[in-house]
ZAMARGU-4260 file (C-alpha; in steps of 0.2 Angstrom, whole numbers, plus 5000, padded with zeros to 4 digits):
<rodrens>
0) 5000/5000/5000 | 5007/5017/4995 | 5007/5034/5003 | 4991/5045/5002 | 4988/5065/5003
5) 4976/5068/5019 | 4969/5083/5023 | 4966/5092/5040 | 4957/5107/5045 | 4958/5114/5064
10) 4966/5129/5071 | 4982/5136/5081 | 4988/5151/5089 | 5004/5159/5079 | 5018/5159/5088
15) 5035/5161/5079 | 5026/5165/5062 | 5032/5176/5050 | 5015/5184/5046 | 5003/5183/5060
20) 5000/5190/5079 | 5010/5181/5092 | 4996/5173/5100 | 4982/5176/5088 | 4971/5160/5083
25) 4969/5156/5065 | 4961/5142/5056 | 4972/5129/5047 | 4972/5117/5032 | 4984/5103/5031
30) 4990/5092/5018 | 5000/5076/5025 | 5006/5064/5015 | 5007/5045/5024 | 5002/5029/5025
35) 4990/5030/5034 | 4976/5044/5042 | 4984/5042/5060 | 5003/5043/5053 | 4995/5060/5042
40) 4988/5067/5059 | 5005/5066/5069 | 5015/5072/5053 | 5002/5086/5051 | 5004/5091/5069
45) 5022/5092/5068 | 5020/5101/5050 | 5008/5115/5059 | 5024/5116/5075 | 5037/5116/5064
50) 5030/5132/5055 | 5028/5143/5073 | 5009/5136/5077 | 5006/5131/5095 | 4990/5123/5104
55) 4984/5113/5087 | 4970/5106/5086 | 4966/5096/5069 | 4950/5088/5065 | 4941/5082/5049
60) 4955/5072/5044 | 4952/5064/5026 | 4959/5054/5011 | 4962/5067/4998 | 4955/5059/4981
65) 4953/5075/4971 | 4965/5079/4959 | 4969/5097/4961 | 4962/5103/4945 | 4946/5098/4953
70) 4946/5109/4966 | 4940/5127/4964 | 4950/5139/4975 | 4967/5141/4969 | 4976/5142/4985
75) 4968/5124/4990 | 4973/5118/4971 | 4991/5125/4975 | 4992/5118/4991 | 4988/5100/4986
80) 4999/5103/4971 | 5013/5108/4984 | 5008/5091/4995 | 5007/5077/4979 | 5026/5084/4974
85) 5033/5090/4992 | 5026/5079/5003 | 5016/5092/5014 | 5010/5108/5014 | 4998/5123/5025
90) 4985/5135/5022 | 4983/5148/5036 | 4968/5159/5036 | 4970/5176/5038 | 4955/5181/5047
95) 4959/5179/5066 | 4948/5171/5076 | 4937/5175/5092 | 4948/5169/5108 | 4932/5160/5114
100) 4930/5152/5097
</rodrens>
C-alpha cells in the first residue's frame, strides 16, 4: 500500500510566524502525505509546529482523492499541488479568530 495525501482542517495560535500575531488564533488546512490517516495526523501536527503554530488542534482528517484541478479555490489547488510533489504543505487563514472560538 502506497502513501496518500490527507487533509486536515483545525486551528492554532501563531507563535513564531512570519506573518501573524504572536498569540492570535487562526484556522488551518493541512496536507500530510502518509500511510495511513493516523501517521497524516502526527505528521500534520508536527508540519503546523514546525511552522511557529502552537495549541493545534486538527479535525476532519480525510483521504484526499481529488485531483487538484478539481478543486475550485486556487490556493487549495496549489496547496495540494505543493503536498502530491513535496510531501506536505499549509494554508493559514487570515482572518483571526474569536479567543472563545
Amino acid at each position: 500500500m502506497g502513501d496518500s495525501i490527507y487533509a486536515f482542517k483545525g486551528e492554532g495560535v501563531a507563535w513564531q510566524t512570519l506573518n501573524y500575531r504572536q498569540g492570535a488564533r487562526h484556522t488551518l488546512m493541512v496536507f500530510a502525505r502518509a500511510r495511513s490517516i493516523a501517521d497524516a495526523e502526527k505528521f500534520a501536527h508536527q508540519i503546523a509546529a514546525d511552522n511557529g503554530w502552537l495549541h493545534v488542534d486538527l479535525h476532519n482528517g480525510a483521504e484526499v482523492t481529488a485531483q487538484p484541478y478539481e478543486l475550485e479555490e486556487q490556493y487549495l489547488r496549489d496547496a495540494l499541488e505543493d503536498a502530491i510533489q513535496f510531501g506536505s504543505s499549509m494554508v493559514t487563514y487570515e482572518k483571526e479568530l474569536p479567543s472563545d472560538a
